[in-house]
PDB file of N, CA, C and O in Angstrom:
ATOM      1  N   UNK A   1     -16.892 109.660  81.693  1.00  0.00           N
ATOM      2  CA  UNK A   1     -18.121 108.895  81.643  1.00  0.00           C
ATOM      3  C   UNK A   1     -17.787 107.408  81.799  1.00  0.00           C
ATOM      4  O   UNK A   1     -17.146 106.676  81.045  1.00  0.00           O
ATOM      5  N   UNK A   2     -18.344 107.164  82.892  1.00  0.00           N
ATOM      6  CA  UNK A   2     -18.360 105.451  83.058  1.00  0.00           C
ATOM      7  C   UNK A   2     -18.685 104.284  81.380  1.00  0.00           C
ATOM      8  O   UNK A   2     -19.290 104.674  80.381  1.00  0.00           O
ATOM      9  N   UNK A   3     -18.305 103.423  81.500  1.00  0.00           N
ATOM     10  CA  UNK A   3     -18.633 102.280  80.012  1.00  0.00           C
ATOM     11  C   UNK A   3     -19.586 101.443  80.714  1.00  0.00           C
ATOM     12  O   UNK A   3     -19.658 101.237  81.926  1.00  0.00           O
ATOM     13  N   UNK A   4     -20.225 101.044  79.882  1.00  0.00           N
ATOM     14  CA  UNK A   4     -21.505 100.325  80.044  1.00  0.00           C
ATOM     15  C   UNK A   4     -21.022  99.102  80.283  1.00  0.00           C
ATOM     16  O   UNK A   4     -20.148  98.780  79.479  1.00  0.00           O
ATOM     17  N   UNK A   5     -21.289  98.266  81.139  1.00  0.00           N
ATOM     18  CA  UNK A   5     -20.938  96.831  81.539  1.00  0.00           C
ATOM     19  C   UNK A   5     -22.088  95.710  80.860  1.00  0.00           C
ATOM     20  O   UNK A   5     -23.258  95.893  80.523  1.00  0.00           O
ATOM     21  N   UNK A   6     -21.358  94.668  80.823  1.00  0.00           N
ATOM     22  CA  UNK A   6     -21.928  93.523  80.826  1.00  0.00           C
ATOM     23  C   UNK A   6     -22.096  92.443  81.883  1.00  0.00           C
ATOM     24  O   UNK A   6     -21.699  92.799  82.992  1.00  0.00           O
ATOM     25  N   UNK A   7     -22.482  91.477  81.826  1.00  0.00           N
ATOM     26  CA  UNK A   7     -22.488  90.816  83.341  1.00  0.00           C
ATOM     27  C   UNK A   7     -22.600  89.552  82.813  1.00  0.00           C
ATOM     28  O   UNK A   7     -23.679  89.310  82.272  1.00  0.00           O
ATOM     29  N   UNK A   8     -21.823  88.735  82.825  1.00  0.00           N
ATOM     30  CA  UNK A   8     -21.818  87.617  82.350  1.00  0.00           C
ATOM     31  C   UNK A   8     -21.528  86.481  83.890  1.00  0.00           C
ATOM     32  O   UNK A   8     -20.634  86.399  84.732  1.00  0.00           O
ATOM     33  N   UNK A   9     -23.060  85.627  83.581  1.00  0.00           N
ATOM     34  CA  UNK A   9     -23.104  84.534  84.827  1.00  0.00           C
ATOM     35  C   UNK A   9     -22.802  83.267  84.720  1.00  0.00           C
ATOM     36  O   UNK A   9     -23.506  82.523  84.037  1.00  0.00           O
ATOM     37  N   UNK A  10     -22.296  83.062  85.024  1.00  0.00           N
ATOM     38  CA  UNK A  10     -21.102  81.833  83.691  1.00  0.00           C
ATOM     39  C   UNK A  10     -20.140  80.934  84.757  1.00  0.00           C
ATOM     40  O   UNK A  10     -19.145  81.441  85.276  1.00  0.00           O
ATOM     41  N   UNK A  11     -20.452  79.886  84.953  1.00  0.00           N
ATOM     42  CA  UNK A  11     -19.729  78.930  86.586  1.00  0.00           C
ATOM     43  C   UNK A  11     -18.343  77.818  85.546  1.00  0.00           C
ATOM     44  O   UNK A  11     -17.575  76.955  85.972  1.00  0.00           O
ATOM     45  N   UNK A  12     -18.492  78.230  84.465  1.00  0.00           N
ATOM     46  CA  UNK A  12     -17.518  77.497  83.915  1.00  0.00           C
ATOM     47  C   UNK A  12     -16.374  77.895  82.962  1.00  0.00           C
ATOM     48  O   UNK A  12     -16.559  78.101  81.762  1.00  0.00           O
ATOM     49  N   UNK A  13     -14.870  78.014  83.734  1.00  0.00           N
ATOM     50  CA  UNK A  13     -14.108  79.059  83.217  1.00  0.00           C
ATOM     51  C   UNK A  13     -14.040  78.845  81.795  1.00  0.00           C
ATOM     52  O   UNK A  13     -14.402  79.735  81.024  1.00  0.00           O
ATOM     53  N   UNK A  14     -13.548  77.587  81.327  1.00  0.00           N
ATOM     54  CA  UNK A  14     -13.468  77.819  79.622  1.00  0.00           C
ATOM     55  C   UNK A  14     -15.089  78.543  78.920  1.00  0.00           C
ATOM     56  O   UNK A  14     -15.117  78.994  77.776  1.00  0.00           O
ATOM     57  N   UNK A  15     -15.952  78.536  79.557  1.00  0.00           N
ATOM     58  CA  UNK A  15     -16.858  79.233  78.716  1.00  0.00           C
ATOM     59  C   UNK A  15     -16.783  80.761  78.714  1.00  0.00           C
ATOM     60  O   UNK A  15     -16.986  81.583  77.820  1.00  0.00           O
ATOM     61  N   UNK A  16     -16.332  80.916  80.343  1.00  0.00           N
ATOM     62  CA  UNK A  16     -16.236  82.815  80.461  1.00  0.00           C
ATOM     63  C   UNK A  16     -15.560  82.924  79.314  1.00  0.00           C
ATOM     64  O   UNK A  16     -16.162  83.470  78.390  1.00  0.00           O
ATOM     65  N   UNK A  17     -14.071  82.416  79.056  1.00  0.00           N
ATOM     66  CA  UNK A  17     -12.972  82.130  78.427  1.00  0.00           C
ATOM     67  C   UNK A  17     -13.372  82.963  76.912  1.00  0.00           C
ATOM     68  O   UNK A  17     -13.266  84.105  76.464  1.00  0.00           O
ATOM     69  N   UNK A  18     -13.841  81.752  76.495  1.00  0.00           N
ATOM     70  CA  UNK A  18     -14.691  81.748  75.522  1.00  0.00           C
ATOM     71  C   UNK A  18     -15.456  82.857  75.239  1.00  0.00           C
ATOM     72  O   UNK A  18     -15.406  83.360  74.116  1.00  0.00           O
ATOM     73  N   UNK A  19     -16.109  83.274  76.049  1.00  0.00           N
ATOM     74  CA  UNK A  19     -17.160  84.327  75.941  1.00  0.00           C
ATOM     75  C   UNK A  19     -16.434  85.649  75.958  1.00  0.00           C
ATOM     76  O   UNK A  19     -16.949  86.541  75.285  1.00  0.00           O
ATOM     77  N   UNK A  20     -15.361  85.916  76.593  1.00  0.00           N
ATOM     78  CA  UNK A  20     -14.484  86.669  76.564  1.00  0.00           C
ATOM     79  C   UNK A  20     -13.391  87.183  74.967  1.00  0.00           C
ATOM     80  O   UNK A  20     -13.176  88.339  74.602  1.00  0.00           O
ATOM     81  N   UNK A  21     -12.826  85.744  74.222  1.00  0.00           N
ATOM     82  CA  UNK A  21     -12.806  86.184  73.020  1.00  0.00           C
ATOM     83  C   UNK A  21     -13.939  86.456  72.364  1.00  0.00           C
ATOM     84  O   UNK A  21     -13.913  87.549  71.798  1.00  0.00           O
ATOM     85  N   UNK A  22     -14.760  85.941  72.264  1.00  0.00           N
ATOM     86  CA  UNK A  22     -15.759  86.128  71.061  1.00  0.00           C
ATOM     87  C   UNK A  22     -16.037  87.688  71.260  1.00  0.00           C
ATOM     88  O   UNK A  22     -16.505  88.359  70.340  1.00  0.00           O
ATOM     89  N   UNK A  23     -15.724  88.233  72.510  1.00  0.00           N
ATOM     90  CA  UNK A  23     -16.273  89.854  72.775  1.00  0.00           C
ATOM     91  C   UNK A  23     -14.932  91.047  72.113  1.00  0.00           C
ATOM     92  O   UNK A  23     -14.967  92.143  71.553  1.00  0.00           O
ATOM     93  N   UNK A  24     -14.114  90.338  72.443  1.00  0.00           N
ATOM     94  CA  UNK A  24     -13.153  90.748  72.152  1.00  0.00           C
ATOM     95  C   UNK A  24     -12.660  91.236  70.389  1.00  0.00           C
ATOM     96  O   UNK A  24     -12.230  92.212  69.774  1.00  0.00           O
ATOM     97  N   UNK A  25     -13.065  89.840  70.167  1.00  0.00           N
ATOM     98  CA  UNK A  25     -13.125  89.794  68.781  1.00  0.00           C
ATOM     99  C   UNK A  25     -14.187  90.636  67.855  1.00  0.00           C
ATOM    100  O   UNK A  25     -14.018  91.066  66.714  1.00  0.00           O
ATOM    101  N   UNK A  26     -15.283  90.730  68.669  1.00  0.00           N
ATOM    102  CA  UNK A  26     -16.370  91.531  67.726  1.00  0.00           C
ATOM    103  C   UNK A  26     -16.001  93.332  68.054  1.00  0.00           C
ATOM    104  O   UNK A  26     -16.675  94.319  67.758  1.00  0.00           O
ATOM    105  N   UNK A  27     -14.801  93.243  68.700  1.00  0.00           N
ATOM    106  CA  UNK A  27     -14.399  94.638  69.482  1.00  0.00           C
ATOM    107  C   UNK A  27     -15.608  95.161  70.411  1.00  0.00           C
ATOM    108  O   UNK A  27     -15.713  96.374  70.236  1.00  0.00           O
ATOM    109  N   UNK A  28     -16.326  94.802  71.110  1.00  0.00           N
ATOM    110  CA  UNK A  28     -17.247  94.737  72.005  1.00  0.00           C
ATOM    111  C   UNK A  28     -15.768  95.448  73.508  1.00  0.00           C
ATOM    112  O   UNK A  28     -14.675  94.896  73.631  1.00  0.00           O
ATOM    113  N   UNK A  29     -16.081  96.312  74.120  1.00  0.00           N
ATOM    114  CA  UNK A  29     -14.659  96.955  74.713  1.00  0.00           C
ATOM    115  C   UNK A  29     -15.652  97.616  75.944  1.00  0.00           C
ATOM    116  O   UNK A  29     -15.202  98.618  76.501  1.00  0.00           O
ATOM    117  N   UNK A  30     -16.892  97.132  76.359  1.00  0.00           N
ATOM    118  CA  UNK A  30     -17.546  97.371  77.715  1.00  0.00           C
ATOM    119  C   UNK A  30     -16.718  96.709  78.472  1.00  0.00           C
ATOM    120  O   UNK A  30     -15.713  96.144  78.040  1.00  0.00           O
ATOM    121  N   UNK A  31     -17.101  96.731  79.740  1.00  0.00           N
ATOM    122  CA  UNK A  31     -16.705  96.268  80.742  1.00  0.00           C
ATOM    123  C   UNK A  31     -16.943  95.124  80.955  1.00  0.00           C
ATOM    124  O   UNK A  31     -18.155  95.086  80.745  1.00  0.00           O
ATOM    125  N   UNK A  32     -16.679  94.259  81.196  1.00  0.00           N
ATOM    126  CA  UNK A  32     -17.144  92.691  81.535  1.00  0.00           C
ATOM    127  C   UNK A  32     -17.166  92.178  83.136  1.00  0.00           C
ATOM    128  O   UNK A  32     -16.154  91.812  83.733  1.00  0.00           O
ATOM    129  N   UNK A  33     -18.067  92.207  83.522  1.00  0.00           N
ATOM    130  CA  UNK A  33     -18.192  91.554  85.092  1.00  0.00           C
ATOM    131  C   UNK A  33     -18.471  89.882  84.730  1.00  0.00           C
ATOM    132  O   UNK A  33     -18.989  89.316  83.767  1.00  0.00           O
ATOM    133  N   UNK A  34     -17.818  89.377  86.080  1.00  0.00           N
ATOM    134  CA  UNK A  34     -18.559  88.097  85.747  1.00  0.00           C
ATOM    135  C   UNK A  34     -18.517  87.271  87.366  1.00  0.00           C
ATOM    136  O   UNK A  34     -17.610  86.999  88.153  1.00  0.00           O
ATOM    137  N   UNK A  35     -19.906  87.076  87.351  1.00  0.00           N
ATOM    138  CA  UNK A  35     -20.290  86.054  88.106  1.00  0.00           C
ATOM    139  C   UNK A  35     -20.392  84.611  88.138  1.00  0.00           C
ATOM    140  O   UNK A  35     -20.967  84.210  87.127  1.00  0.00           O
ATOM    141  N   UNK A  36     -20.024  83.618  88.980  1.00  0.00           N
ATOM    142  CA  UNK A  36     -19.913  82.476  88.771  1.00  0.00           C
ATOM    143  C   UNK A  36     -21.281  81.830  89.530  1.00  0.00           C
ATOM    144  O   UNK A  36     -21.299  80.678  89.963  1.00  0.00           O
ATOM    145  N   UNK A  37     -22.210  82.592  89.602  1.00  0.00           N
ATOM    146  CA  UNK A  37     -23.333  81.400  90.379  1.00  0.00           C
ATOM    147  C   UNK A  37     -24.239  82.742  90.494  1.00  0.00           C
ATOM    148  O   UNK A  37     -23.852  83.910  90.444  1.00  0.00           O
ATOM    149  N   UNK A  38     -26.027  82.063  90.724  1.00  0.00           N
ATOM    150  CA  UNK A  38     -26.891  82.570  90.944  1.00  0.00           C
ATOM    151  C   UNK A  38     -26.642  83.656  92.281  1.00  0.00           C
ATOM    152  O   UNK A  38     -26.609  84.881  92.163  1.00  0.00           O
ATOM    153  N   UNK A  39     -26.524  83.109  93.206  1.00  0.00           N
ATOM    154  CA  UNK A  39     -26.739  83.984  94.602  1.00  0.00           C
ATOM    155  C   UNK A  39     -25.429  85.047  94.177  1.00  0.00           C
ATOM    156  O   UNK A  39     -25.426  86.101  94.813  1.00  0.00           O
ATOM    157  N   UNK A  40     -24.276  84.857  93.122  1.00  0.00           N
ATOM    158  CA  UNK A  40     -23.205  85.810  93.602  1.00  0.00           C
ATOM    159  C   UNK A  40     -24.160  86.979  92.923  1.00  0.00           C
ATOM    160  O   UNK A  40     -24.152  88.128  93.366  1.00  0.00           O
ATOM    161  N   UNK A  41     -24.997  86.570  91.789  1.00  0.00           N
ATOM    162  CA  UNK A  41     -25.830  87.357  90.764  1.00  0.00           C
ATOM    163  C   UNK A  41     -26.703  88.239  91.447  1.00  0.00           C
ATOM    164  O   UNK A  41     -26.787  89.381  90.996  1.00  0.00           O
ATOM    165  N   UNK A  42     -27.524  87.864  92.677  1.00  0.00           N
ATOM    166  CA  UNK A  42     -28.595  88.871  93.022  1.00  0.00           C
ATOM    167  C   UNK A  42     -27.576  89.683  94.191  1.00  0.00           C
ATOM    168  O   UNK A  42     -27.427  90.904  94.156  1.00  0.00           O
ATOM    169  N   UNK A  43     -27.043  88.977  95.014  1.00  0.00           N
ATOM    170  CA  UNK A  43     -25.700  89.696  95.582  1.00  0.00           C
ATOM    171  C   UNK A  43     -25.346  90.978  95.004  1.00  0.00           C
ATOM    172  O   UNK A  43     -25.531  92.065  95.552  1.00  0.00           O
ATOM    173  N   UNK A  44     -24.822  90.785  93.855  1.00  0.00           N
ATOM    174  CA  UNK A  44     -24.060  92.084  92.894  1.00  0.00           C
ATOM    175  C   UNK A  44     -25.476  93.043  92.396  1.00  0.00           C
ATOM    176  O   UNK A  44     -25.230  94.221  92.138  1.00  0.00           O
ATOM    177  N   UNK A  45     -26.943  92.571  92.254  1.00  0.00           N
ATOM    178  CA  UNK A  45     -27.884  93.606  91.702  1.00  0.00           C
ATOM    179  C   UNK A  45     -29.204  93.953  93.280  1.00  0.00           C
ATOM    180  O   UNK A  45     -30.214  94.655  93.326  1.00  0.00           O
ATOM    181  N   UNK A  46     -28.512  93.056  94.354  1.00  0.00           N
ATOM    182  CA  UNK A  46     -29.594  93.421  96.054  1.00  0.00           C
ATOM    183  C   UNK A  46     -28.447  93.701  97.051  1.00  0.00           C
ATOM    184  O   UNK A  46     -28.730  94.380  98.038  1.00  0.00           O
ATOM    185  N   UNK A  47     -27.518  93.370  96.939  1.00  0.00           N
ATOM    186  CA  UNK A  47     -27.046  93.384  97.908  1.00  0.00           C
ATOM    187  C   UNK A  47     -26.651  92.138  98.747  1.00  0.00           C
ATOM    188  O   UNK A  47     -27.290  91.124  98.468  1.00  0.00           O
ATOM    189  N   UNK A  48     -25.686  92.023  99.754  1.00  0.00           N
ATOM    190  CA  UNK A  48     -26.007  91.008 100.921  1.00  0.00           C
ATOM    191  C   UNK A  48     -27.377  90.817 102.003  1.00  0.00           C
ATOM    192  O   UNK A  48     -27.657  89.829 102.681  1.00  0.00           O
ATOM    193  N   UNK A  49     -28.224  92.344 101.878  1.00  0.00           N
ATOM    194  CA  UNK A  49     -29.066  92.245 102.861  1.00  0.00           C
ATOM    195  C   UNK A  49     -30.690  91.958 101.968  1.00  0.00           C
ATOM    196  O   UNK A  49     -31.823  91.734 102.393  1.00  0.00           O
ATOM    197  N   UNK A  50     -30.041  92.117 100.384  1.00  0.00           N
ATOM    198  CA  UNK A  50     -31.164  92.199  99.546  1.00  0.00           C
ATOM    199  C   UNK A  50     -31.958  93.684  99.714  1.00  0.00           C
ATOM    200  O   UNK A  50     -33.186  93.744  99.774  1.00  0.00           O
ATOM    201  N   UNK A  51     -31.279  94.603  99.765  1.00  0.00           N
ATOM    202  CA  UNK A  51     -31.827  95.856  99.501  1.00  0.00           C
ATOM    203  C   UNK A  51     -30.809  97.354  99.147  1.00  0.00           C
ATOM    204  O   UNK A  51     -31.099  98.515  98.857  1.00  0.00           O
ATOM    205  N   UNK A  52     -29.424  96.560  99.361  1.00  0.00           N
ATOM    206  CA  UNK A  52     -28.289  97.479  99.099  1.00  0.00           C
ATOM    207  C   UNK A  52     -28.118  97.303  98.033  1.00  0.00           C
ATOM    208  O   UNK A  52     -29.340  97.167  97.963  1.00  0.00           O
ATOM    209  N   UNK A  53     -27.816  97.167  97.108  1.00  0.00           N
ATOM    210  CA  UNK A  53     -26.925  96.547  96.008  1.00  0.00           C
ATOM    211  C   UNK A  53     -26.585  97.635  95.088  1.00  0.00           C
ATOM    212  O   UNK A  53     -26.258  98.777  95.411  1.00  0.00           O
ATOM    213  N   UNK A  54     -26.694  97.165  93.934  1.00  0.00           N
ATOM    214  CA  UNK A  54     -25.867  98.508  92.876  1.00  0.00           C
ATOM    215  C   UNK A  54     -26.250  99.560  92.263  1.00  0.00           C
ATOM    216  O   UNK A  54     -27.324  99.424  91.676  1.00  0.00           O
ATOM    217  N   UNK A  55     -25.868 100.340  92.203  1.00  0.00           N
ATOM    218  CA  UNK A  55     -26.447 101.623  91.955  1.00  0.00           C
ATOM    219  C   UNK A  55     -27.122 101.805  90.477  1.00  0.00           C
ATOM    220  O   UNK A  55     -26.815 100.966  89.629  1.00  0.00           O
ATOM    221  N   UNK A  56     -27.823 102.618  90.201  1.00  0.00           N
ATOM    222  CA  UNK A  56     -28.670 102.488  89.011  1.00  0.00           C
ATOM    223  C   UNK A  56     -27.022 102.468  87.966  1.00  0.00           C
ATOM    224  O   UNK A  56     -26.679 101.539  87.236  1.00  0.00           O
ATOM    225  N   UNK A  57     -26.382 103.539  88.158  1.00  0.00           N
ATOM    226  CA  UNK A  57     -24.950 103.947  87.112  1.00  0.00           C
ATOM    227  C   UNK A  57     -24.149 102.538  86.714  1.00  0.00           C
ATOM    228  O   UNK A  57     -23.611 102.276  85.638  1.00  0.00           O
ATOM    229  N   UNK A  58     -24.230 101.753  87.853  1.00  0.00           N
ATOM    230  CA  UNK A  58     -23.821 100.113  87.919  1.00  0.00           C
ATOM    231  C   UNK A  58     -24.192  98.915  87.301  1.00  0.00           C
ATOM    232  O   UNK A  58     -23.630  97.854  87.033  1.00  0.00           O
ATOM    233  N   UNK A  59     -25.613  99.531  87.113  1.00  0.00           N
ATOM    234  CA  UNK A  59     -26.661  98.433  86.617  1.00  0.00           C
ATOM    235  C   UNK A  59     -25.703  98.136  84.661  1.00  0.00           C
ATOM    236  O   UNK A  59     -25.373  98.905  83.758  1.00  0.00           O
ATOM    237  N   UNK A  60     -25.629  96.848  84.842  1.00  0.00           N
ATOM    238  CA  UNK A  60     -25.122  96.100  82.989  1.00  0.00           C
ATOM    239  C   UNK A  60     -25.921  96.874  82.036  1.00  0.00           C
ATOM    240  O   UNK A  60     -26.754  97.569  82.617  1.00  0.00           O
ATOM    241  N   UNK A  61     -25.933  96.951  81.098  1.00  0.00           N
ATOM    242  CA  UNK A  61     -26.747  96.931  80.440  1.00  0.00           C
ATOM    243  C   UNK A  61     -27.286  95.698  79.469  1.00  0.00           C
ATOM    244  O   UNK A  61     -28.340  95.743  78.834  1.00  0.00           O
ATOM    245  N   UNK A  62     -26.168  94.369  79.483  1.00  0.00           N
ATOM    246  CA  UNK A  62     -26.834  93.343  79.015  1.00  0.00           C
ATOM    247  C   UNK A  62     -25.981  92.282  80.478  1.00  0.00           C
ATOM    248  O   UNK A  62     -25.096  92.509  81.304  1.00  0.00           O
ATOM    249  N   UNK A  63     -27.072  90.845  80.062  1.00  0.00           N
ATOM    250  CA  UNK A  63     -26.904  90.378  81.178  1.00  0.00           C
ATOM    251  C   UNK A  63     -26.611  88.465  80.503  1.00  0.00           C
ATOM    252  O   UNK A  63     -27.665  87.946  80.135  1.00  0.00           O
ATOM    253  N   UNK A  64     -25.900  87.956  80.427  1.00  0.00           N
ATOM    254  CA  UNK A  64     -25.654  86.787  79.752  1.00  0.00           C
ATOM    255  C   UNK A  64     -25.964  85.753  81.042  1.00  0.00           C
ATOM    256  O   UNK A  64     -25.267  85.497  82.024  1.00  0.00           O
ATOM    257  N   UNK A  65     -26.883  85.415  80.767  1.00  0.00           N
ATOM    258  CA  UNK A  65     -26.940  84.208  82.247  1.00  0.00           C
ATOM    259  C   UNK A  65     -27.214  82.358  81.647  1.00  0.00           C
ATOM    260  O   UNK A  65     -27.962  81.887  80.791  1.00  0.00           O
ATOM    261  N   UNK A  66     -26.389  81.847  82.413  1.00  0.00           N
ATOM    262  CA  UNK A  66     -26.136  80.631  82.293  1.00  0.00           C
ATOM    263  C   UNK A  66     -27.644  80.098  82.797  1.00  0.00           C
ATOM    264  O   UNK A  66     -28.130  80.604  83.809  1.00  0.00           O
ATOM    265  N   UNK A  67     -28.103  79.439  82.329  1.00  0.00           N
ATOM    266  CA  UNK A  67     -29.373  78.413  83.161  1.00  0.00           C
ATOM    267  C   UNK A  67     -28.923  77.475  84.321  1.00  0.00           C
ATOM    268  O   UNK A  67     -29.484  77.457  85.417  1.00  0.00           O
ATOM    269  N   UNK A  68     -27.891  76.722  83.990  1.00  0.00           N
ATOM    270  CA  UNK A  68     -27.793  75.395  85.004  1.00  0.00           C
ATOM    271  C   UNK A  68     -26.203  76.122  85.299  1.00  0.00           C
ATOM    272  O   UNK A  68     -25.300  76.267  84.474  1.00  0.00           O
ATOM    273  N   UNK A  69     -26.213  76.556  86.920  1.00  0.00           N
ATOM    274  CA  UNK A  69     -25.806  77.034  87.909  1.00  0.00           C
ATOM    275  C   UNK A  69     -25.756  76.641  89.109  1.00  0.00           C
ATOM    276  O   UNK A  69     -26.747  76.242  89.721  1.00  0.00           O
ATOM    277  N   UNK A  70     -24.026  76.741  89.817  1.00  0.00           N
ATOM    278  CA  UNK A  70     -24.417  76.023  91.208  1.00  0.00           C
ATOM    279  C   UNK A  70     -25.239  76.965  91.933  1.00  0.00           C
ATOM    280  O   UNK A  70     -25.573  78.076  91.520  1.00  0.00           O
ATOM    281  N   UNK A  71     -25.515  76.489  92.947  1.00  0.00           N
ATOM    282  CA  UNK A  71     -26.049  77.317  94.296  1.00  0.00           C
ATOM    283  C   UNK A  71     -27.571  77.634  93.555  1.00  0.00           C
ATOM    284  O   UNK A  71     -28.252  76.778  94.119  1.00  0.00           O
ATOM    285  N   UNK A  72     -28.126  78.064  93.004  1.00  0.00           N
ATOM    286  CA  UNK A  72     -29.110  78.968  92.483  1.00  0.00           C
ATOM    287  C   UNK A  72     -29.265  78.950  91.055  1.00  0.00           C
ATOM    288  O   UNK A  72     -28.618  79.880  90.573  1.00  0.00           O
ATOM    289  N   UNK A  73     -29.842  78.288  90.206  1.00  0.00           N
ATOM    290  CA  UNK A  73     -29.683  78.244  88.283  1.00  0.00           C
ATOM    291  C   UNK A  73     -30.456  79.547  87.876  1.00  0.00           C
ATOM    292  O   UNK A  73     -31.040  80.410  88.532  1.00  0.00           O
ATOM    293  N   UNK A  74     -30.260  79.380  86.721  1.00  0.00           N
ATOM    294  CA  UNK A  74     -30.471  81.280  85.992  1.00  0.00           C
ATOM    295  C   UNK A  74     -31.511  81.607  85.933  1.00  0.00           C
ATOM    296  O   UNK A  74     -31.760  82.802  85.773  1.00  0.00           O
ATOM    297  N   UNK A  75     -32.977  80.223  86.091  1.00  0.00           N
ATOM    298  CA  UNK A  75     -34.543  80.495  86.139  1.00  0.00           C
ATOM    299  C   UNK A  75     -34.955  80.696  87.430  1.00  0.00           C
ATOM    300  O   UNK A  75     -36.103  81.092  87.633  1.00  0.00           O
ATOM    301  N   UNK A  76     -33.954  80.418  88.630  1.00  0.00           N
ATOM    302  CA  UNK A  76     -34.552  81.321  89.653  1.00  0.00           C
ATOM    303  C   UNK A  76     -33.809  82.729  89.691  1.00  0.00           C
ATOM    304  O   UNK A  76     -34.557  83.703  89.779  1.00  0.00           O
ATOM    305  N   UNK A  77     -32.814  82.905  89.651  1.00  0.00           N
ATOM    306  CA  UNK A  77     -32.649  84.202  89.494  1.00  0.00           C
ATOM    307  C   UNK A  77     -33.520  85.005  88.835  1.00  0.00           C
ATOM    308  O   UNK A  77     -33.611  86.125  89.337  1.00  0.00           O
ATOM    309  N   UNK A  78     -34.388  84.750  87.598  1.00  0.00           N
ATOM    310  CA  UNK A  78     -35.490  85.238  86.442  1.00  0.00           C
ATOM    311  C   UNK A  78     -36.400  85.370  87.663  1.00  0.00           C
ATOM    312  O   UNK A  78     -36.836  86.480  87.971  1.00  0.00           O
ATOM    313  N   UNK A  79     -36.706  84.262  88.378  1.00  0.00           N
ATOM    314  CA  UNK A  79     -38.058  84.269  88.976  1.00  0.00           C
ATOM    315  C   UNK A  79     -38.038  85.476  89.902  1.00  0.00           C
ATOM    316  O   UNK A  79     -38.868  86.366  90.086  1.00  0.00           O
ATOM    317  N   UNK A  80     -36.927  85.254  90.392  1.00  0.00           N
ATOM    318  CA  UNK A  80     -36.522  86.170  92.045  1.00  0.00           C
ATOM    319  C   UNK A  80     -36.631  87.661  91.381  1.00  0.00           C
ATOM    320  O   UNK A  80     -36.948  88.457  92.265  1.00  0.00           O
ATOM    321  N   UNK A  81     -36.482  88.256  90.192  1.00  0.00           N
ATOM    322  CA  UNK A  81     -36.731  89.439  89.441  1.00  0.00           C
ATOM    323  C   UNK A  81     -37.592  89.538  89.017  1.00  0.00           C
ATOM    324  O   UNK A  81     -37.708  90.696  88.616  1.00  0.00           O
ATOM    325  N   UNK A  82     -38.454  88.937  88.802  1.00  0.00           N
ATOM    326  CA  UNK A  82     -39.729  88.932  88.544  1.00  0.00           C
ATOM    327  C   UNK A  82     -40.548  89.507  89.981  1.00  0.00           C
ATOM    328  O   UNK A  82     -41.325  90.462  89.968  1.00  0.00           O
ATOM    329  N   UNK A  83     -40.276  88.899  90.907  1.00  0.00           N
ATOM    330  CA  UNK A  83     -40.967  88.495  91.902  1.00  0.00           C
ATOM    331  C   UNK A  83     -40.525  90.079  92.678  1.00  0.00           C
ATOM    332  O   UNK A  83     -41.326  90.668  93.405  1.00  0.00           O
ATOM    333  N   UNK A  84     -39.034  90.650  92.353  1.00  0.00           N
ATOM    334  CA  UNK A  84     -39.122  91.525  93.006  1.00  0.00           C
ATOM    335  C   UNK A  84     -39.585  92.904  92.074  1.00  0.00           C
ATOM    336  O   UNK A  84     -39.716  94.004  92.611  1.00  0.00           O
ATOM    337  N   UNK A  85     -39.768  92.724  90.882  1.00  0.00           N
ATOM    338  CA  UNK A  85     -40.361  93.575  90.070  1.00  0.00           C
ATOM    339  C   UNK A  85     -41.890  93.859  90.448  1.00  0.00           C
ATOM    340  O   UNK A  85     -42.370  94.992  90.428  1.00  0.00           O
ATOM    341  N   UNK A  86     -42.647  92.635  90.816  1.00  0.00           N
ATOM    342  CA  UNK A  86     -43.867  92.687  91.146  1.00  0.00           C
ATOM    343  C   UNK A  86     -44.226  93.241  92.626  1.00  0.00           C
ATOM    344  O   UNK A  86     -45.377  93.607  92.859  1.00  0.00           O
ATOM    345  N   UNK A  87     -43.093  93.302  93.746  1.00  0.00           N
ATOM    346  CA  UNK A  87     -43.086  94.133  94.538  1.00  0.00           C
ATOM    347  C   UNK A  87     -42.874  95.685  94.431  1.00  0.00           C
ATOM    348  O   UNK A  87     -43.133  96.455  95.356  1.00  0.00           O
ATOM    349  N   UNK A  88     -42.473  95.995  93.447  1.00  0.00           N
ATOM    350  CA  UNK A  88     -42.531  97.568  93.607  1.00  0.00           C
ATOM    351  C   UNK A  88     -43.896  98.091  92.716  1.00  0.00           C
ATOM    352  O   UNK A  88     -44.181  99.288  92.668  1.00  0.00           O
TER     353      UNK A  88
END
């Protein structure tokens, strides 16, 4: 059986860092993905074409997102899920 992932969106290594003991420490022993920016974020849950992306089994089950992000900050990513929630 696959382990449940986390997804941590996080553009600044001492914080992954960081975020990484504190998980460690609480024995937290999921998987840890981590993205460094908005677009790598919908990338990893749409795809490159925005309709491939990860499989339901793939999907985090929690999602730690940074707000102020290069390329894309963490309230458009919110929006862009929103927006594609309201499409289906």
């Amino acid at each position: 059986m696959e382990s449940k992932k986390i997804l941590l969106v996080e553009d600044n290594p001492n914080d992954v860092e960081l975020t990484k003991r504190a998980l460690q420490k609480s024995n937290v022993s999921n998987e840890l993905l981590i993205a460094g920016d908005g677009v790598e974020t919908l990338q990893y849950f749409f795809g490159e074409d925005g309709k491939s992306g990860c499989s339901i089994e793939a999907l985090p089950v929690i999602v730690l997102l940074d707000l102020k992000l290069p390329k894309m900050g963490g309230l458009q990513v919110l929006r862009r899920f929103v927006r594609m929630r309201r499409q289906k």
